[in-house]
Structures are given as structure tokens and as C-alpha cells.
mmCIF file of the N, C-alpha and C atoms, coordinates in Angstrom:
data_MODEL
# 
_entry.id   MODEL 
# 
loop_
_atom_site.group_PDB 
_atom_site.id 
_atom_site.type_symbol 
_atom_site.label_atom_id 
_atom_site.label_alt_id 
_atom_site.label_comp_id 
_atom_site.label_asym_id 
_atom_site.label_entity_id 
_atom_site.label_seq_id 
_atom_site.pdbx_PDB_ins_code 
_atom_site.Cartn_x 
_atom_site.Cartn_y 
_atom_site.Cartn_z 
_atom_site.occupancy 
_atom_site.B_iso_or_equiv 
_atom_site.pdbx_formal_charge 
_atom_site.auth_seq_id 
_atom_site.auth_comp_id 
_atom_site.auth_asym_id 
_atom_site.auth_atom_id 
_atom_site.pdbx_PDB_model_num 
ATOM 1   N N  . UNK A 1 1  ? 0.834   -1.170 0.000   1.00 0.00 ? 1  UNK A N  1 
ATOM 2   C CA . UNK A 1 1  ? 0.000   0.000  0.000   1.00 0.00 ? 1  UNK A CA 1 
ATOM 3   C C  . UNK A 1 1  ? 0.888   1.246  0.000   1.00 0.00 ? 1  UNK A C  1 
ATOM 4   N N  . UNK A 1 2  ? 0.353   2.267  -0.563  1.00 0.00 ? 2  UNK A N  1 
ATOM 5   C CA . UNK A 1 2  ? 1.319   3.675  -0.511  1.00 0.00 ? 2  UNK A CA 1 
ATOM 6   C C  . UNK A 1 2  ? -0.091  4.309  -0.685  1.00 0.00 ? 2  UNK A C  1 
ATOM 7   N N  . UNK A 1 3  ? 0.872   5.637  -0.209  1.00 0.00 ? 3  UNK A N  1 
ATOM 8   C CA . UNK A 1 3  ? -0.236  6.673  0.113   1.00 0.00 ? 3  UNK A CA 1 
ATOM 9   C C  . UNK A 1 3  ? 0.101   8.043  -1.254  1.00 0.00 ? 3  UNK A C  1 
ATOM 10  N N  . UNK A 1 4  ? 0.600   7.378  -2.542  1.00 0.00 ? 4  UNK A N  1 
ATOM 11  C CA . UNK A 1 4  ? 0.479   8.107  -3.479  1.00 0.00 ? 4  UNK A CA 1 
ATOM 12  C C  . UNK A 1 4  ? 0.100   9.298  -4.241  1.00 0.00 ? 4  UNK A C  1 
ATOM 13  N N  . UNK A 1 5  ? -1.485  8.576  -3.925  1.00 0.00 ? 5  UNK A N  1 
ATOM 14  C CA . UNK A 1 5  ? -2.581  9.606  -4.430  1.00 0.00 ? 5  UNK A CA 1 
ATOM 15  C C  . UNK A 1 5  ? -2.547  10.442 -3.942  1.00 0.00 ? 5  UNK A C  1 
ATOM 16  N N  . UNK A 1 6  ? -2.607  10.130 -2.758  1.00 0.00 ? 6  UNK A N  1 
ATOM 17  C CA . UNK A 1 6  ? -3.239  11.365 -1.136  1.00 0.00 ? 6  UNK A CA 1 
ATOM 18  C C  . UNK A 1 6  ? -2.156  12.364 -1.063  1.00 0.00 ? 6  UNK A C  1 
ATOM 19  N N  . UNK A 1 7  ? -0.591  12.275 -1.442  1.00 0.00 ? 7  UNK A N  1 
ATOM 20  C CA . UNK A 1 7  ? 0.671   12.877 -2.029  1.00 0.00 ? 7  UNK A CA 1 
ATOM 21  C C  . UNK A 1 7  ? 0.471   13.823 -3.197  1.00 0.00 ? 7  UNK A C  1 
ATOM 22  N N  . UNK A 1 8  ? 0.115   13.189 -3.930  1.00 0.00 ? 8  UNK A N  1 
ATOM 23  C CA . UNK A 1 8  ? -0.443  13.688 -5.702  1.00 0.00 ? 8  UNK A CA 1 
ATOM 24  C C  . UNK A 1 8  ? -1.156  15.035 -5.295  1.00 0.00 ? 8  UNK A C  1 
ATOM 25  N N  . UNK A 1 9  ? -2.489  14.857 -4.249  1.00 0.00 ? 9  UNK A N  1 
ATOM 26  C CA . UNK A 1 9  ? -3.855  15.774 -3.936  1.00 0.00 ? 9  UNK A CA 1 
ATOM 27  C C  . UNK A 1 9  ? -3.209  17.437 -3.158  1.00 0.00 ? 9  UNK A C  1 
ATOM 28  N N  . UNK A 1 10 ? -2.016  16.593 -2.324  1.00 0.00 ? 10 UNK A N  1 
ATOM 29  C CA . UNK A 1 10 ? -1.955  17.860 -1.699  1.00 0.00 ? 10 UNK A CA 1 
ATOM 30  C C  . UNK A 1 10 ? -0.949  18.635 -2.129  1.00 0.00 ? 10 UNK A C  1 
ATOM 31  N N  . UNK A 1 11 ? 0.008   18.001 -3.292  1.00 0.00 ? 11 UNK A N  1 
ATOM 32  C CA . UNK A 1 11 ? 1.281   18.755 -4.180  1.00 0.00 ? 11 UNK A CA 1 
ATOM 33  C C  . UNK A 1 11 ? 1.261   19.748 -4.474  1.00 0.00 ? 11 UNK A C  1 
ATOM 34  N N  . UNK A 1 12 ? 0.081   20.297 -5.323  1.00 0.00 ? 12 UNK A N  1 
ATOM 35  C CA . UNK A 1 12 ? -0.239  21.650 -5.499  1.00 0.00 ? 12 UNK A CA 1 
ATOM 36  C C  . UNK A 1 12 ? -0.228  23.039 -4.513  1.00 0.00 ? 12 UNK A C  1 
ATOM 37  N N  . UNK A 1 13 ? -0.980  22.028 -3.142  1.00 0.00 ? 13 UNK A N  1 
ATOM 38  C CA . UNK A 1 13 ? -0.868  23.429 -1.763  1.00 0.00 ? 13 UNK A CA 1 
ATOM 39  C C  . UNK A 1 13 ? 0.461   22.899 -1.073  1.00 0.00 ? 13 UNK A C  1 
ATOM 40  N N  . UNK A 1 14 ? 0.973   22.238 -1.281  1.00 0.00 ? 14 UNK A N  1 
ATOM 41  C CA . UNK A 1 14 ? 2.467   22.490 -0.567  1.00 0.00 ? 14 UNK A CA 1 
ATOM 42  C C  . UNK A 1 14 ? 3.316   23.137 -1.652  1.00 0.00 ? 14 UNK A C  1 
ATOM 43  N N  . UNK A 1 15 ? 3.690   23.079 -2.804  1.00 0.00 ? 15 UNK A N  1 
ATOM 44  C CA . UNK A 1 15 ? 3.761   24.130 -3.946  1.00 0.00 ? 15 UNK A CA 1 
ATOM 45  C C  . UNK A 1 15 ? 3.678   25.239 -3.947  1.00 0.00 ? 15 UNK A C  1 
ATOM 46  N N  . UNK A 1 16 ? 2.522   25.379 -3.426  1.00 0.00 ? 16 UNK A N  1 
ATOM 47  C CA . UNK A 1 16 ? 2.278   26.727 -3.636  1.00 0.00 ? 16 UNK A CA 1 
ATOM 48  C C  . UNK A 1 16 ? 2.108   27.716 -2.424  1.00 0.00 ? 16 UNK A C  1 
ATOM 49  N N  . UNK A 1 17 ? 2.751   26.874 -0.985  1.00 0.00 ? 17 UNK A N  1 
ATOM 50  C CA . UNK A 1 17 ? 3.030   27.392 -0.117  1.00 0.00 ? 17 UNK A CA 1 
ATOM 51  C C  . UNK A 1 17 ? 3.690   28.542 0.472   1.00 0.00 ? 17 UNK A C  1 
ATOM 52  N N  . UNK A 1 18 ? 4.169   29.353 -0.626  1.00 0.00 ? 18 UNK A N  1 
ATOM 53  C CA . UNK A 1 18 ? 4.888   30.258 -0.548  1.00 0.00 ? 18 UNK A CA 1 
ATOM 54  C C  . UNK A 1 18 ? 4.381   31.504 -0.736  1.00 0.00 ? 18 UNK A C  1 
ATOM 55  N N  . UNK A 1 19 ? 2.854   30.997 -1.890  1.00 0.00 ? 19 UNK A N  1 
ATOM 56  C CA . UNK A 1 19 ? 2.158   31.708 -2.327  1.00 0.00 ? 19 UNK A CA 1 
ATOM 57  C C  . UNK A 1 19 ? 1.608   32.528 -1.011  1.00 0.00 ? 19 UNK A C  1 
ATOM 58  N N  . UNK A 1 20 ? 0.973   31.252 -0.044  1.00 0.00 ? 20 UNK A N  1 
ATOM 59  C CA . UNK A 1 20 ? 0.272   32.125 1.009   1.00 0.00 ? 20 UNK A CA 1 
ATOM 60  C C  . UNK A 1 20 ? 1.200   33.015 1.736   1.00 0.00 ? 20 UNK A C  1 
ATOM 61  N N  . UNK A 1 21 ? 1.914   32.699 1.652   1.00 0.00 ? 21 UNK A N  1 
ATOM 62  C CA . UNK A 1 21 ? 3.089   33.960 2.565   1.00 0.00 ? 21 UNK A CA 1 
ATOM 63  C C  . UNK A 1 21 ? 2.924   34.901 1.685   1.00 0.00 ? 21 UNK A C  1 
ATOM 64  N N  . UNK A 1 22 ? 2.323   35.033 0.616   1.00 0.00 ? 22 UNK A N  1 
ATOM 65  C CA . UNK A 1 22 ? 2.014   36.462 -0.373  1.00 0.00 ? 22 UNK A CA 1 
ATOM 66  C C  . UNK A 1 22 ? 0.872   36.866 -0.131  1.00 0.00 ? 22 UNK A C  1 
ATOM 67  N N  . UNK A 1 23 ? 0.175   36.253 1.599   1.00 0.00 ? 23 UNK A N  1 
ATOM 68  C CA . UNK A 1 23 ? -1.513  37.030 1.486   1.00 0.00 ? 23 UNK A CA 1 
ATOM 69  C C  . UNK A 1 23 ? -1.734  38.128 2.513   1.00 0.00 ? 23 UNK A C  1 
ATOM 70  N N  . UNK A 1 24 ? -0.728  38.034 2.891   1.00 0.00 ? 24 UNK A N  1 
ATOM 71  C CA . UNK A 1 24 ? 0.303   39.186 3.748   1.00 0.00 ? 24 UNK A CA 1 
ATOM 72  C C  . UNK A 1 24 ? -1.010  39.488 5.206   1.00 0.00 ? 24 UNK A C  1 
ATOM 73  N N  . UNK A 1 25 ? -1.734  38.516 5.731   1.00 0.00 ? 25 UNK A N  1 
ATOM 74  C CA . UNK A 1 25 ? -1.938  38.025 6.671   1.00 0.00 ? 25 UNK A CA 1 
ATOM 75  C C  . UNK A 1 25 ? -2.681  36.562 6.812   1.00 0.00 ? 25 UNK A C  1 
ATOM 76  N N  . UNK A 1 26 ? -2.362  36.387 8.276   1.00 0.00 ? 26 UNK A N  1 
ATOM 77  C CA . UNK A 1 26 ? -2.905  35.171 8.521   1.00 0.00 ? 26 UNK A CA 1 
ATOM 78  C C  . UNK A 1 26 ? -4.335  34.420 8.199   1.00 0.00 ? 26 UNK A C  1 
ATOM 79  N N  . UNK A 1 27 ? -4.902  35.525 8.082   1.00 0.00 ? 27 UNK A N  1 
ATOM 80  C CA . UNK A 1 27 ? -6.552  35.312 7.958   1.00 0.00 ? 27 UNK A CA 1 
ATOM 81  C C  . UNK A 1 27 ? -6.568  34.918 6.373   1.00 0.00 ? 27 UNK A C  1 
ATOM 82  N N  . UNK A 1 28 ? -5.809  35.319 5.793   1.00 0.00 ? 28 UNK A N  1 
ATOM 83  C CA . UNK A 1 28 ? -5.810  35.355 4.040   1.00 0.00 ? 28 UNK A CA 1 
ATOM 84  C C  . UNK A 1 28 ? -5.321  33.673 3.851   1.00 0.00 ? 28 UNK A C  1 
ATOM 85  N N  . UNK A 1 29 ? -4.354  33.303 4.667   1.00 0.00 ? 29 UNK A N  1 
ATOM 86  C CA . UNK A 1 29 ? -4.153  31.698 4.576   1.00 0.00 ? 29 UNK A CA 1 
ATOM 87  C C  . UNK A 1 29 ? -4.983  31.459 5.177   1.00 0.00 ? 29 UNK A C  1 
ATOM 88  N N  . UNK A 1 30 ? -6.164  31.409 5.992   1.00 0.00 ? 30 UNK A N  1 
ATOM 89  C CA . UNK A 1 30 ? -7.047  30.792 6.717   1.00 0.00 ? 30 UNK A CA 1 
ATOM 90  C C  . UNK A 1 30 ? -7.890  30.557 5.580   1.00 0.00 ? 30 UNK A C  1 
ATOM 91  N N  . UNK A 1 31 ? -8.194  31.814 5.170   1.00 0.00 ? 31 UNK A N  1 
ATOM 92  C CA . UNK A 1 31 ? -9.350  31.849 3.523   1.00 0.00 ? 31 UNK A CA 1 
ATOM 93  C C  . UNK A 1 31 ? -8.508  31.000 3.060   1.00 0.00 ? 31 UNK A C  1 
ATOM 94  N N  . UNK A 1 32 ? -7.556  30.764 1.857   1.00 0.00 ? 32 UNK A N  1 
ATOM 95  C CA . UNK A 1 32 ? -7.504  30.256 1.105   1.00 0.00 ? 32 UNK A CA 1 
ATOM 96  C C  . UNK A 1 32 ? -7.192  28.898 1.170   1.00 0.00 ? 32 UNK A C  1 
ATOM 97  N N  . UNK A 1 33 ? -6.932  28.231 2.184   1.00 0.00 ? 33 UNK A N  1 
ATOM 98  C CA . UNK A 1 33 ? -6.693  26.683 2.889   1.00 0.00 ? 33 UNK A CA 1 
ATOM 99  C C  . UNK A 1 33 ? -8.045  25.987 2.566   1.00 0.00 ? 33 UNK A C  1 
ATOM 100 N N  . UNK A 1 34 ? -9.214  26.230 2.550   1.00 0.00 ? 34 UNK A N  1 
ATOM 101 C CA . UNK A 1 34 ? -10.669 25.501 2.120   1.00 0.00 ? 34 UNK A CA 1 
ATOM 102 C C  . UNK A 1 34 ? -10.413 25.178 1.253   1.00 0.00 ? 34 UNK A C  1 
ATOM 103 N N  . UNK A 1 35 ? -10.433 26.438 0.155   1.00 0.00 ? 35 UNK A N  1 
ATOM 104 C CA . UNK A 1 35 ? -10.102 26.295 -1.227  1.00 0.00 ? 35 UNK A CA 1 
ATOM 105 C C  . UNK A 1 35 ? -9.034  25.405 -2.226  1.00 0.00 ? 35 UNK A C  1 
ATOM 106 N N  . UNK A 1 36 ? -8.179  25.447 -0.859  1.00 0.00 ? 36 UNK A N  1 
ATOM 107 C CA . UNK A 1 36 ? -7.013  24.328 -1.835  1.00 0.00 ? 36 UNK A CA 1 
ATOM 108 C C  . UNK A 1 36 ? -7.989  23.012 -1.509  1.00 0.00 ? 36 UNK A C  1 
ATOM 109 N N  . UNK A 1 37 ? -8.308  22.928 -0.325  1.00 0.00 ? 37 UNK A N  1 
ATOM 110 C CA . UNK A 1 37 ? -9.027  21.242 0.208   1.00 0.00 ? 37 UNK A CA 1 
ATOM 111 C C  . UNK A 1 37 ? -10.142 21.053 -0.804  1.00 0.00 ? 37 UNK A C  1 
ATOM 112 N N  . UNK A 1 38 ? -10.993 21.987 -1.065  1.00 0.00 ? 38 UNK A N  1 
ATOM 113 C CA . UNK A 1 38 ? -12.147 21.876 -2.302  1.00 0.00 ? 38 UNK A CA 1 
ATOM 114 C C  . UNK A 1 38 ? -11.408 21.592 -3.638  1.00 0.00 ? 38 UNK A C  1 
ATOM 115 N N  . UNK A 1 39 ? -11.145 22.060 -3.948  1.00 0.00 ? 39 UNK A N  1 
ATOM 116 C CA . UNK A 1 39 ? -10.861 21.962 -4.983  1.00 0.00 ? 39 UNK A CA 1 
ATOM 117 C C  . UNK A 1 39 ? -9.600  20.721 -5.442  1.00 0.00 ? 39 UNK A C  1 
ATOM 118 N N  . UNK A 1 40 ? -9.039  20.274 -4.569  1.00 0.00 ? 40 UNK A N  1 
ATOM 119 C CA . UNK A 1 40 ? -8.160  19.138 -4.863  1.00 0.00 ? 40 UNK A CA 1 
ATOM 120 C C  . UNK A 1 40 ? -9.119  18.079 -4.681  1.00 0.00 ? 40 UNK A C  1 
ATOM 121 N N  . UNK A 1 41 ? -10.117 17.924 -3.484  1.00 0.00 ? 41 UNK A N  1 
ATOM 122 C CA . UNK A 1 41 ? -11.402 17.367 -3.652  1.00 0.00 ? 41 UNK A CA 1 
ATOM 123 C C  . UNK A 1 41 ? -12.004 16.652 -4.941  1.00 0.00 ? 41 UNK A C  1 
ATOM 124 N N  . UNK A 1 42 ? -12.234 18.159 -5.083  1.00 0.00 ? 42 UNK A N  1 
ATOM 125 C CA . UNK A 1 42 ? -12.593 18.432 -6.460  1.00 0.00 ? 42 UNK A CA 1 
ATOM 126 C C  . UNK A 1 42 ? -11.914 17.128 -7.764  1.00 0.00 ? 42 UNK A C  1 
ATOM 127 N N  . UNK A 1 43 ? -10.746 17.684 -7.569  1.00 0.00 ? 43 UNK A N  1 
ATOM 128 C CA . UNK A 1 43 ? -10.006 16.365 -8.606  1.00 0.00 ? 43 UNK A CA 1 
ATOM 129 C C  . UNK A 1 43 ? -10.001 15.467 -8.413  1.00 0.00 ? 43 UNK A C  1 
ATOM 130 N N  . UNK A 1 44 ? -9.732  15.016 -7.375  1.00 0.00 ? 44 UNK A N  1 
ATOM 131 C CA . UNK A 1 44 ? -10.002 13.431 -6.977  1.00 0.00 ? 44 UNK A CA 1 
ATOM 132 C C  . UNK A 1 44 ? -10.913 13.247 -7.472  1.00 0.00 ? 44 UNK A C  1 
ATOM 133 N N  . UNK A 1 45 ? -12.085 13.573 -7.628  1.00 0.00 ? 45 UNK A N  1 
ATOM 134 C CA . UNK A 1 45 ? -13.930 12.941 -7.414  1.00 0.00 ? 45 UNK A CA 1 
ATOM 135 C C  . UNK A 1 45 ? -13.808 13.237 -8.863  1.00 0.00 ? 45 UNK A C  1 
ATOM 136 N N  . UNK A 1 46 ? -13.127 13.852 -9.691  1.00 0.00 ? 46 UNK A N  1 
ATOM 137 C CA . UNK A 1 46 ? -13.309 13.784 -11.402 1.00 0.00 ? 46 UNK A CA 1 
ATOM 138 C C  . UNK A 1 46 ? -14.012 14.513 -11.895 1.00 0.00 ? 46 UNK A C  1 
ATOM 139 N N  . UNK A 1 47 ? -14.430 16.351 -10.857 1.00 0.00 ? 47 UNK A N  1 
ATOM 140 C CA . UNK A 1 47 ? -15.334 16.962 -10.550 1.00 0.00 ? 47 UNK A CA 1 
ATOM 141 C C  . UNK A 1 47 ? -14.804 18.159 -11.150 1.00 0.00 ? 47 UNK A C  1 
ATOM 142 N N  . UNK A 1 48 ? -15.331 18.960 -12.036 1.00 0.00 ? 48 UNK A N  1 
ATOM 143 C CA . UNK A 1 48 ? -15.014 20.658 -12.562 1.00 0.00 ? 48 UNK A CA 1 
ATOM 144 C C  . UNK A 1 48 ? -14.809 21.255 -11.295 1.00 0.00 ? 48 UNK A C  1 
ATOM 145 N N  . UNK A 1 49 ? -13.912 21.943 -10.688 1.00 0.00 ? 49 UNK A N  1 
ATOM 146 C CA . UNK A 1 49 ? -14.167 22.576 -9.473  1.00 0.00 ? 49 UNK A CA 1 
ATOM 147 C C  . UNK A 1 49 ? -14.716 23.655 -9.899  1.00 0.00 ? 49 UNK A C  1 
ATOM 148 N N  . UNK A 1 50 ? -14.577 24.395 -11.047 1.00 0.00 ? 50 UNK A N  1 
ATOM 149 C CA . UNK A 1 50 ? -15.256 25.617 -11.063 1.00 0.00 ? 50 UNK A CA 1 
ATOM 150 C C  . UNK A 1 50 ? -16.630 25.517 -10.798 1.00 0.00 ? 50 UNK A C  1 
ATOM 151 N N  . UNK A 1 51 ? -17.401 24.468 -11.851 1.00 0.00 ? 51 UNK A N  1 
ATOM 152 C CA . UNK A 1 51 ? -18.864 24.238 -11.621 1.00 0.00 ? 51 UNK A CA 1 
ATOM 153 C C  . UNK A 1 51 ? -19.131 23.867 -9.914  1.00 0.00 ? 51 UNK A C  1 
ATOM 154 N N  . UNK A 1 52 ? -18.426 23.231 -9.393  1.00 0.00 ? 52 UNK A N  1 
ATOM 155 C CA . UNK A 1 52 ? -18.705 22.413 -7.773  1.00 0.00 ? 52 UNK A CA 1 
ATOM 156 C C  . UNK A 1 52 ? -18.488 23.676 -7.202  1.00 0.00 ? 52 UNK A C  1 
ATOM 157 N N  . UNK A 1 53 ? -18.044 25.029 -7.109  1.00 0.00 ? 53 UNK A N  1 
ATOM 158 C CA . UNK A 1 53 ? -17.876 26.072 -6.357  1.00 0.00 ? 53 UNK A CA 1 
ATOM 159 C C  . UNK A 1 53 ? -18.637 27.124 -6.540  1.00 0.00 ? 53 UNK A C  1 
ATOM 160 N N  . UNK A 1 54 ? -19.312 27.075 -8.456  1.00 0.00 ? 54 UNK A N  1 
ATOM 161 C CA . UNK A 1 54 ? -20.823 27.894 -8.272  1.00 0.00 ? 54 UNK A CA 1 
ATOM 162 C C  . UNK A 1 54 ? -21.522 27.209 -7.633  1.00 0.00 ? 54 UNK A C  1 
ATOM 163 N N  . UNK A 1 55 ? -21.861 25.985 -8.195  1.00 0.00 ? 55 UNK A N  1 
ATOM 164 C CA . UNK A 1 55 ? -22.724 25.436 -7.534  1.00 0.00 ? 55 UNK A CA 1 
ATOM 165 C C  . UNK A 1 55 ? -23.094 25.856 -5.453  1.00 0.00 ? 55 UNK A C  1 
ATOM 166 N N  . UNK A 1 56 ? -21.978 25.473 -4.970  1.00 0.00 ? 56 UNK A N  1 
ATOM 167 C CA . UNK A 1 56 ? -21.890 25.933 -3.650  1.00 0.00 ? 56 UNK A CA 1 
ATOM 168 C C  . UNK A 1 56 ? -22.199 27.179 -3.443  1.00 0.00 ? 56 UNK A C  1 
ATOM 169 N N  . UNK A 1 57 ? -21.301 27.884 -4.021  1.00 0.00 ? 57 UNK A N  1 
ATOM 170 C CA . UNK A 1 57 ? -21.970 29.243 -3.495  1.00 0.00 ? 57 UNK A CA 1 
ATOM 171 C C  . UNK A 1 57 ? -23.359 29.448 -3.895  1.00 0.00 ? 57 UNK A C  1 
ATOM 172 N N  . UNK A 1 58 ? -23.947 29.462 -5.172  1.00 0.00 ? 58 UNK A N  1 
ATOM 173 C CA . UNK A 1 58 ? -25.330 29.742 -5.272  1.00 0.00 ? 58 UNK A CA 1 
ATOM 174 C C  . UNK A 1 58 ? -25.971 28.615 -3.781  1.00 0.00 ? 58 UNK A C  1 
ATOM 175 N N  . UNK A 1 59 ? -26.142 27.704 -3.468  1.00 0.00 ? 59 UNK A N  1 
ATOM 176 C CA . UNK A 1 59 ? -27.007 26.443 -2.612  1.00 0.00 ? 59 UNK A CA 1 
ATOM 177 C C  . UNK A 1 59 ? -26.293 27.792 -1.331  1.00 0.00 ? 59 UNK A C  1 
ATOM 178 N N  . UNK A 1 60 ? -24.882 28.274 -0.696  1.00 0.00 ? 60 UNK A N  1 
ATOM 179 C CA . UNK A 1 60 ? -24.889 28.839 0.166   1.00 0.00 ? 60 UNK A CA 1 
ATOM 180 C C  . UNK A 1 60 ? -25.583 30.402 0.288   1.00 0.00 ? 60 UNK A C  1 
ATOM 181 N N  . UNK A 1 61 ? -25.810 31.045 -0.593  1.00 0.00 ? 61 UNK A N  1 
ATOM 182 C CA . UNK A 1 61 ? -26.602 32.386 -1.053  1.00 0.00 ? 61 UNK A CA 1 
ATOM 183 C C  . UNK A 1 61 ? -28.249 31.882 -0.339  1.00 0.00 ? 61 UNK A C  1 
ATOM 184 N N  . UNK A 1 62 ? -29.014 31.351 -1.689  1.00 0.00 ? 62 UNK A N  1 
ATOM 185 C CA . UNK A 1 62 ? -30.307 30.571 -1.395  1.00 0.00 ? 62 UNK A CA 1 
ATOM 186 C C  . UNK A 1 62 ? -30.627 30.404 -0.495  1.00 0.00 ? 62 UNK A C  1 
ATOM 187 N N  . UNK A 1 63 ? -29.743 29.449 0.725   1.00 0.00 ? 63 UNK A N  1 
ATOM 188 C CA . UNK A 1 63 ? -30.098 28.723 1.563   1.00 0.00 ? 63 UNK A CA 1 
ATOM 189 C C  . UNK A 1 63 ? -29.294 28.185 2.833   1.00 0.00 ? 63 UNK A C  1 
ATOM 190 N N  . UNK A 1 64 ? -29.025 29.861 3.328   1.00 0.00 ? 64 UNK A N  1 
ATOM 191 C CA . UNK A 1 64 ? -28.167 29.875 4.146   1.00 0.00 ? 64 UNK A CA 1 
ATOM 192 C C  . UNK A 1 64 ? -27.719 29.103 4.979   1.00 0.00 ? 64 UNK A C  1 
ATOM 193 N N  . UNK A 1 65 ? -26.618 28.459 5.634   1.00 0.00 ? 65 UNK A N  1 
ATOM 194 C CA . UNK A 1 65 ? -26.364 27.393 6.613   1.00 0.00 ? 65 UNK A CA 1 
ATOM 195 C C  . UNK A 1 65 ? -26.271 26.347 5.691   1.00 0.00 ? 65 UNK A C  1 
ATOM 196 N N  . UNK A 1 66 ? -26.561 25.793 4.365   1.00 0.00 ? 66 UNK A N  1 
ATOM 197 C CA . UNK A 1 66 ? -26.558 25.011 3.855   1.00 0.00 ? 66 UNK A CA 1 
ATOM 198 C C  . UNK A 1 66 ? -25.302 24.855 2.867   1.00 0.00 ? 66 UNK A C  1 
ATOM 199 N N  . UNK A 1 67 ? -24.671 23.436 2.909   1.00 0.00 ? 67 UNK A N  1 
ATOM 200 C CA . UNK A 1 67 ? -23.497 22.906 2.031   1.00 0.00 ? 67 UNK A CA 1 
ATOM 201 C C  . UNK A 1 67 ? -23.127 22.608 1.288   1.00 0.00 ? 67 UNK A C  1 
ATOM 202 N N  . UNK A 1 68 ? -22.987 22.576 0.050   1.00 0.00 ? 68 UNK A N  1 
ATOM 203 C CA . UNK A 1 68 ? -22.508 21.636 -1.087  1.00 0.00 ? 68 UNK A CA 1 
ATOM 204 C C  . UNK A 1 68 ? -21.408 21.007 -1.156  1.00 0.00 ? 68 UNK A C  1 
ATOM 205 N N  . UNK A 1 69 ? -21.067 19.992 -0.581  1.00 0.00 ? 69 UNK A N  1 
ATOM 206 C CA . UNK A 1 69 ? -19.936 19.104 -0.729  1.00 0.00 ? 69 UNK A CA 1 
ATOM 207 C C  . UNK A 1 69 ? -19.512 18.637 -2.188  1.00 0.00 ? 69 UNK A C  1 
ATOM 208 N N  . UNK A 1 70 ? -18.262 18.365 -2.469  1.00 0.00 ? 70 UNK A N  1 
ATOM 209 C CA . UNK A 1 70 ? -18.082 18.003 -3.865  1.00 0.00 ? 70 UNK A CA 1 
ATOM 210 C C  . UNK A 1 70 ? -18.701 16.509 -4.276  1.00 0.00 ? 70 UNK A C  1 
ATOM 211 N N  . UNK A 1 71 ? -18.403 15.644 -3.557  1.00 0.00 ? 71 UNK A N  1 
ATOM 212 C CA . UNK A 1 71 ? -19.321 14.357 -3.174  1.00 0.00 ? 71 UNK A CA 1 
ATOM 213 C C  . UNK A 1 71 ? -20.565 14.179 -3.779  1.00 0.00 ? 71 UNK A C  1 
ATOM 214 N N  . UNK A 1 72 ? -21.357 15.422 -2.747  1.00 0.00 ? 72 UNK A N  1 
ATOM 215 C CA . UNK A 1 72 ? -22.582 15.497 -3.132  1.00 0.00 ? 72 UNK A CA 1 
ATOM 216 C C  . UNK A 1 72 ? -23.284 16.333 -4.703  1.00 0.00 ? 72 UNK A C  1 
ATOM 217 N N  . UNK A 1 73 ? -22.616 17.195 -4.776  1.00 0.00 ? 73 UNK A N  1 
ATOM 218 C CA . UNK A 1 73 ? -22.105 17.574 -6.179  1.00 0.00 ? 73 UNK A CA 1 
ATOM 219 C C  . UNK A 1 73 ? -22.464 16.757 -7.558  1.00 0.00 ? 73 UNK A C  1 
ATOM 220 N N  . UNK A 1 74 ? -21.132 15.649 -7.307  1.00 0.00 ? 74 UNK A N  1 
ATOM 221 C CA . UNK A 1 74 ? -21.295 14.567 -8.074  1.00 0.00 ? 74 UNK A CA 1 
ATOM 222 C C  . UNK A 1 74 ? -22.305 13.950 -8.516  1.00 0.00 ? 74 UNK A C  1 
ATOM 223 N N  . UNK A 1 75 ? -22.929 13.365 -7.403  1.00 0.00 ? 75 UNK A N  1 
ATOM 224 C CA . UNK A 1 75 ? -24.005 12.701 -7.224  1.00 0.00 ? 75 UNK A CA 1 
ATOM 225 C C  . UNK A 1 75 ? -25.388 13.658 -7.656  1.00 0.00 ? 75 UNK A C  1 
ATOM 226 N N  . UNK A 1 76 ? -25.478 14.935 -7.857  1.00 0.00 ? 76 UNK A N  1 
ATOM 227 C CA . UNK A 1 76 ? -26.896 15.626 -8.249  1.00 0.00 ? 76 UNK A CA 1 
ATOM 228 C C  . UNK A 1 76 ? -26.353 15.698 -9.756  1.00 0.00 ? 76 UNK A C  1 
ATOM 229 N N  . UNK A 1 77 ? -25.227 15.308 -10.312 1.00 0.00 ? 77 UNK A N  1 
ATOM 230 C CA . UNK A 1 77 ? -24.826 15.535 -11.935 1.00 0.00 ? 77 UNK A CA 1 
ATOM 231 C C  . UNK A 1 77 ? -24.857 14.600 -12.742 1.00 0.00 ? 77 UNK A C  1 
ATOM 232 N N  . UNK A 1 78 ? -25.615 13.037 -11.511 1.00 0.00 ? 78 UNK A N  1 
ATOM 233 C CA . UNK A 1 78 ? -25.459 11.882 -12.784 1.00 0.00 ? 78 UNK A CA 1 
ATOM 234 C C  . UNK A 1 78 ? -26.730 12.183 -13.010 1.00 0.00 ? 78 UNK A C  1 
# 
């Protein structure tokens, strides 16, 4: 067993770790840490992140307190 994939998912935000030191505060890496997790999500599941993140935001606008997981995402697109 190897943990490959799960390596592969998070390459991009350790990469680009330097980036957040360009958000010139802490709160700005707080924001953008979801976003790497969604959206690598996102790839795994074989999922547009762009579409899986309107999607969310419109379902969070609408219907406040409410989530769109990429998961679930999936599953309202077959």
C-alpha cells in the first residue's frame, strides 16, 4: 500500500506554499486553505471545481447554513 494519491492531492498546496506567505496576513491563509481542500477534492472525485464552487456558493446564497460538498455535487450531476 502507498499513500500516493493522497501525495499527488496535496502537491499543489504544498507548492504553492509560498504563495500564502504572499496574502500578507494570517486570515488570508485561513481563507484560502478551504479552497485548496475543495478543490483538490474536487479532482479526486473527477469533478469541474469551477462548476462544484458555483454550484456551492449559489445552494450557500439561497439557503443559508446550507453545504454543497463536492461528493454530493457529483451525485446531483449523474
Amino acid at each position: 500500500m502507498t499513500n500516493n494519491q493522497a501525495e499527488r492531492s496535496i502537491r499543489p498546496a504544498v507548492l504553492g506554499r509560498n504563495n500564502h506567505h504572499g496574502s500578507k496576513s494570517k486570515r488570508g491563509t485561513e481563507v484560502a486553505a478551504p479552497f485548496y481542500s475543495l478543490i483538490g477534492t474536487c479532482r479526486m472525485l473527477a469533478v469541474n471545481p469551477a462548476e462544484c464552487l458555483l454550484a456551492a456558493a449559489t445552494v450557500a446564497i439561497e439557503s443559508p447554513g446550507e453545504v454543497l460538498l463536492p461528493h454530493e455535487f457529483k451525485r446531483q450531476k449523474r
